[in-house]
Every structure is written in structure tokens, then in C-alpha cells.
N, C-alpha and C positions, 0 to 999 in steps of 0.2 A: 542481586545475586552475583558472586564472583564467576566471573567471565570462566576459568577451568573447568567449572563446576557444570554451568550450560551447557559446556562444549562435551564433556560427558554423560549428559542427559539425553542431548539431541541427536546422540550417534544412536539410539536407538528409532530414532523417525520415523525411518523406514518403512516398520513397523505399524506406522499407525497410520489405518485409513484414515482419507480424506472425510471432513462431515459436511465439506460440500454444503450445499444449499438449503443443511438442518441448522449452520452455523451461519451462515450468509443472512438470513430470511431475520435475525434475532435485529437486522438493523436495516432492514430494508425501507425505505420510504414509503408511506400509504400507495402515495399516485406510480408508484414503481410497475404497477400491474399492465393500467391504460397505458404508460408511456410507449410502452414494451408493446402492447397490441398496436399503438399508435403507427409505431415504426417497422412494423411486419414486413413489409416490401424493403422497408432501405436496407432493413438487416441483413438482408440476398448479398448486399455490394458494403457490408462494415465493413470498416480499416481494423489494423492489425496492431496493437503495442504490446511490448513486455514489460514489467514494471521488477525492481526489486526491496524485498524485504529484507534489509540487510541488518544483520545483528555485530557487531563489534566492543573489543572493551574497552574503557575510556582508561585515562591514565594510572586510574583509581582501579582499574582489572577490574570494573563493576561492568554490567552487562546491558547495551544500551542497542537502542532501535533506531535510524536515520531516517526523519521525514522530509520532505522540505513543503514552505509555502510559496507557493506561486506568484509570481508580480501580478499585480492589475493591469488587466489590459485586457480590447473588447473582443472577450471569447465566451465561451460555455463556463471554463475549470478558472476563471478569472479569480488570484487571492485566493484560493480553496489550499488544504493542504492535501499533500497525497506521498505515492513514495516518489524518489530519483526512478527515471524509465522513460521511456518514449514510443514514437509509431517506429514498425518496422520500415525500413527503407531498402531501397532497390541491393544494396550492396551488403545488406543483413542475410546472414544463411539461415538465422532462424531467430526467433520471437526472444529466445536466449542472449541469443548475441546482439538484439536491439536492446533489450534491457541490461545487459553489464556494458555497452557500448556510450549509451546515454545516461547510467549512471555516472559514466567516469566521468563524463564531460558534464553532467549538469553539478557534481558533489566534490568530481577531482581523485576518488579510490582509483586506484590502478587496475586495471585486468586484472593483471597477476596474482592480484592478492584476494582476487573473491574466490569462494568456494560455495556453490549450489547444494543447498540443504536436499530442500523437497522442490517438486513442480507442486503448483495449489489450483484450486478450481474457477477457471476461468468468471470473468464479468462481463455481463455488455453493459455496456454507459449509454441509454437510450439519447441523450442532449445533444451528444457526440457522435453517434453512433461508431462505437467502436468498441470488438471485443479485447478483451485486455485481459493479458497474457501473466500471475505473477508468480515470483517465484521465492524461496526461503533460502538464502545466503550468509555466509559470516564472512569475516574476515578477520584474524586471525594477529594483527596488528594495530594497534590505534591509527586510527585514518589523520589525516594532517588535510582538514578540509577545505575544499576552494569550490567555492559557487560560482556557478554560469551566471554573472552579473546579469545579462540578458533577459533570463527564466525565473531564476532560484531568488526572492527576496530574504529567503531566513532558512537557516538548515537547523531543523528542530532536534534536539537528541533527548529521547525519552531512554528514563534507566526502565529495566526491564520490571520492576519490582510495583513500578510505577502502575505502566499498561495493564499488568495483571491483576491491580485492588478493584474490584467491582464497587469503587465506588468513582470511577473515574466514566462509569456508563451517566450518558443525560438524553437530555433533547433538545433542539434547537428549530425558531421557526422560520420555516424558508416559502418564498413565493412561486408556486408552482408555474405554468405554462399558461394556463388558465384566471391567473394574477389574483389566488386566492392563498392564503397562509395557513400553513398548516404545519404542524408540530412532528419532527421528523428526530429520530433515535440516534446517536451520538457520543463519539468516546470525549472525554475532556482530557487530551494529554497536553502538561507543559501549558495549560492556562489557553489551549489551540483547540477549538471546536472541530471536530474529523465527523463528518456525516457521508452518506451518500456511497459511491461505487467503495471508497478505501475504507470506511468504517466496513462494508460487509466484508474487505478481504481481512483486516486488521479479526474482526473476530472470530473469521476459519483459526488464523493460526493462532489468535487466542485460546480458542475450545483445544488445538493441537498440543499445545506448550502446557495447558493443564492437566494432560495427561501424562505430561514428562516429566514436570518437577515438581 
């Protein structure tokens, strides 16, 4: 979709309730239920992130989404793909300003140049425990991208046209806590398996944007 065309679809956002946890639950993990009961107490004391869904056109004015994949290294989100965003830290005024803050620095987009669609419906990530903050962004320029060598191993750009064929939904099998396998729901963008907390926010704003264009 040419980038003008979204950009005047999406100014009616507004508009559209959130479907929230009618859209989330369509890619939820079996064991998502237990884990969640598992961690009832530590959830009193979860940490805080903002994550962003940033929408941009690429040079081509076609209309694309910024992922990135994660390095390997010995964590929870290890290798997983998800959006640019991070924990809120002491010097963040708010969940907002951690996620356009850690965008910049993990993708390189400037402040200046995001602009906040919607706020979306929170996630907790039981592995991590941490609720997580995201939000609907564009930016309004072709970004000129630079990854946090550190973090960011691949910054994935899915065209919009892409995300939205329902035939990019799968499954994929992962080892639970429990160290049993099990068959967990999954978008295929870009040849990148996307499961877990950011497939359920990836298909909020899926079910949103179907109502726009």
C-alpha cells in the first residue's frame, strides 16, 4: 500500500476501539494460561517497557513495519524477533518516552520524526516478567537505519501488504518450561517466525488496520 494512502486511512484510528484481548488470545500460547497463574506473586513487583510499532515508507512510498531480531545471548527474548522498545528506566517520564527513546538507539529513527498513532493494549510476558507498554507510530520520512550492534542482529522491514495476507499466520514448536513441545500460533513475516508476547500485539493492530483499509 502506498504510504499517503495509510497515512490517510489511519487518521481515522481514533475511532476504533481497541479489540484488546479478543485479538491478542487469536495467538496466544496453550501454556500462556499456567504461566500467568505461575507468576501471580512476581507480577505485584513486574518491570515496565514500551515497545514501538512503527509504520514508515520505504523509498518505493510502499508502506512497511520495523522489526528487529535480537542477538543470541543467555536471556529469556534470546534470537526472538519483536519491535525496537525497552524497560522504562529511572530517567523516562513515561513508558512513552522509554519506547521512542530505545527505538532510537536500538534502529537509529530520530525522536523528532515519530509520531504516536494509538496507545494499544498492554502485555505481560510471564518468562520476563514484564508488562509491556506498545504503541502505533509512523514516521513520516524513510528512516536511514542504524542498529545497536550490541542488541539488534537484523532490522526486519515487512511491507504492509505483506503482514496483512492471512496467509502469513502459522505455527511453530517451542519448548515450554516444563521441557515439553508444543505447537504455538505464529505470523511468518520476511521468512521470521514472530510467536509469543509480539505476535499477540502484532495481531491487535492487525484486526485494527483491517478495519481501515
Amino acid at each position: 500500500m502506498i504510504f499517503d494512502e495509510f497515512l490517510k486511512s489511519i487518521s481515522k484510528i481514533e475511532n476504533i476501539p481497541l479489540p484488546a484481548e479478543a485479538s491478542q488470545f487469536k495467538m496466544v500460547p496453550p501454556y500462556r494460561l499456567e504461566l500467568v497463574k505461575r507468576q501471580k506473586e512476581a507480577m505485584k513487583n513486574a518491570k515496565s517497557a514500551g515497545v514501538l510499532a512503527l509504520f514508515y515508507p520505504s523509498e518505493e512510498n510502499l508502506t512497511k513495519l520495523a522489526l528487529i531480531l535480537r542477538k543470541t545471548y543467555n536471556g529469556v527474548h534470546s534470537a526472538q524477533v519483536g519491535f525496537p522498545g525497552g524497560k522504562l528506566e529511572d530517567h523516562d517520564n513515561s513508558l512513552l518516552d522509554a519506547a521512542i527513546r530505545e527505538t532510537n538507539e536500538e534502529i537509529g529513527v530520530s525522536k523528532n520524526h515519530i509520531e504516536i498513532v494509538k496507545k494499544l493494549t498492554q502485555v505481560y510476558i510471564p518468562p520476563s516478567n514484564f508488562n509491556v507498554q506498545p504503541f502505533m507510530a509512523v514516521t513520516k520520512e524513510t528512516p536511514k537505519f542504524i542498529k545497536e550492534e550490541s542488541e539488534v542482529e537484523t532490522i526486519i522491514q515487512v511491507e504492509l501488504t505483506h503482514f496483512l495476507d492471512e496467509n502469513v499466520i502459522t505455527s511453530k514448536k517451542v519448548k515450554t518450561s516444563y521441557n515439553v513441545e508444543v505447537e504455538v500460533p505464529a505470523f511468518k513475516l520476511n521468512n521470521y517466525v514472530v510467536w509469543g508476547a509480539t505476535a499477540m500485539m502484532l495481531s491487535e493492530i492487525k484486526d485494527i488496520l483491517k478495519q481501515l483499509l
